[in-house]
N, C-alpha and C positions, 0 to 999 in steps of 0.2 A: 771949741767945746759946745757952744752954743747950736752949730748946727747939729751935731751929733745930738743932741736933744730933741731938735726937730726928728730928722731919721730914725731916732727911736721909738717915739709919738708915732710915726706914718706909720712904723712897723706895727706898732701896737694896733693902728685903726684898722692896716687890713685884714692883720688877725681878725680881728672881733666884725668883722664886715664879714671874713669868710666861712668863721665859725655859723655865722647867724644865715647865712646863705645856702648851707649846706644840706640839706634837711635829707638826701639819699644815703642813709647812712648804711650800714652793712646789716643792721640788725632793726629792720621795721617796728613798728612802734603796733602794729595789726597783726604781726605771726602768735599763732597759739592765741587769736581770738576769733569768735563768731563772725564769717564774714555779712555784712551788710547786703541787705538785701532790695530790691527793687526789680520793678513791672515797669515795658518798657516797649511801645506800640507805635513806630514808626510811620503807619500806615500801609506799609508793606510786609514788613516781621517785627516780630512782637517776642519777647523772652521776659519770664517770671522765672530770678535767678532761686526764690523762694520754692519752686517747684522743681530744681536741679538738685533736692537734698536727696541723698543717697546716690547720686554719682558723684564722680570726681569730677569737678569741672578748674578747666581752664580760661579762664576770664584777663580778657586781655584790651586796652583803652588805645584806641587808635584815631590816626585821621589820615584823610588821603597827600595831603601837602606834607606827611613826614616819612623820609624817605626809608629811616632803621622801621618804621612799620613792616611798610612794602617790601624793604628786604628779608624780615622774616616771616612773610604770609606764607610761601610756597613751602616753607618748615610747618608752618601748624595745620599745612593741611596736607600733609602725609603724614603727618603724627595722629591727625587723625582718624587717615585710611591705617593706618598700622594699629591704632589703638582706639577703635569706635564704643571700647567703654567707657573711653572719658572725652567729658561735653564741651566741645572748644565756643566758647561766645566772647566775641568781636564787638565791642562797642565804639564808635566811632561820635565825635564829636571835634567844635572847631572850627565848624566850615559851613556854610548852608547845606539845604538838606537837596538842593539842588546840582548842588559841589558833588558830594554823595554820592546820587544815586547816578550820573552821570559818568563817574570815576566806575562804578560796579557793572555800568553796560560794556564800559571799554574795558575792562579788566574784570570778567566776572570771577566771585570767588563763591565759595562750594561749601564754606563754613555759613555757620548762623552768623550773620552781623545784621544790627541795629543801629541807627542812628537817632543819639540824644541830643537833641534840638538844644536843651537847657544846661545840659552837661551835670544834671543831679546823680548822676550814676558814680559818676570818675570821683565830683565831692567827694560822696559817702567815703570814699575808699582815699583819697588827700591825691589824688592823681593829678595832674594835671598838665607834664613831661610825659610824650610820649616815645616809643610803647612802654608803659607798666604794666604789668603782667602778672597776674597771681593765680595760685594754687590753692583750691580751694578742695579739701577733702568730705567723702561722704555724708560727716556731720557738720558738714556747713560752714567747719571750720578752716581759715586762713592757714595754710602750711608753711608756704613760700611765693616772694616775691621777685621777680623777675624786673630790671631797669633796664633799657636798651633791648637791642635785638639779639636771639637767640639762638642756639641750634637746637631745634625743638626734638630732633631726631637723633641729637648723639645719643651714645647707647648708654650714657650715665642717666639720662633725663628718659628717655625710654625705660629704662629700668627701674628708675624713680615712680615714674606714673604709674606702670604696670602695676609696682608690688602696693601702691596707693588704693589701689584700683581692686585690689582682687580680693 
């Protein structure tokens, strides 16, 4: 009887360990509010997500060491080419800024991406697992949130943006 008391104590701890752990829940705690906004000047490219209001943009927190990133770059950038009304920006953080730009010679990519030195970007937004990804509609507003890699191209999410979009 005794150790069943234990065993049910451990159960109890990892519940409340995994509860408190969990913070990706299905239902963001930022959808249906004003997304956060910020100015962002790498020395190379530079984005004022404040001056994307009135498009739909798609803002998405990356780094080069993470592989679900990399696996859906080549999705947001035909969803791009398919959908140039709405503004795909890549923030990258994580890594030096030498990491970076060196990863962007050997693998150039065709989207806006910036690199935040300080990582105040991903903060504003509670990111910090990457890729998180959101939907930010014309009014500035947080739509939806994206965890993990995408298919930025199926034709749910194409259809999504479009009618976001128009």
């Amino acid at each position: 009887m005794r150790g069943l008391g234990w065993i049910a104590r451990g159960v109890v701890v990892l519940a409340a360990v995994a509860a408190v752990g969990c913070d990706r829940d299905t239902t963001p705690q930022q959808l249906e509010k004003v997304a956060p906004t910020f100015v962002l000047n790498d020395g190379q490219r530079s984005v004022d997500i404040g001056k994307l209001k009135g498009k739909v943009v798609v803002l998405s927190f990356w780094a080069t060491w993470c592989a679900p990133c990399i696996e859906e770059m080549p999705s947001l950038e035909a969803l791009q080419r398919q959908l140039p009304q709405v503004q795909i920006v890549l923030v990258a953080s994580q890594e030096s800024f030498t990491t970076y730009t060196g990863y962007l010679q050997r693998h150039p990519v065709s989207l806006l991406t910036v690199f935040d030195e300080n990582q105040t970007s991903n903060a504003l937004y509670g990111s910090f697992r990457f890729p998180e990804t959101y939907v930010i509609d014309k009014g500035g507003v947080i739509r939806r949130k994206f965890i993990g890699p995408q298919d930025w191209t199926s034709p749910a999410m194409v259809k999504y943006l479009a009618k976001l979009s128009s």
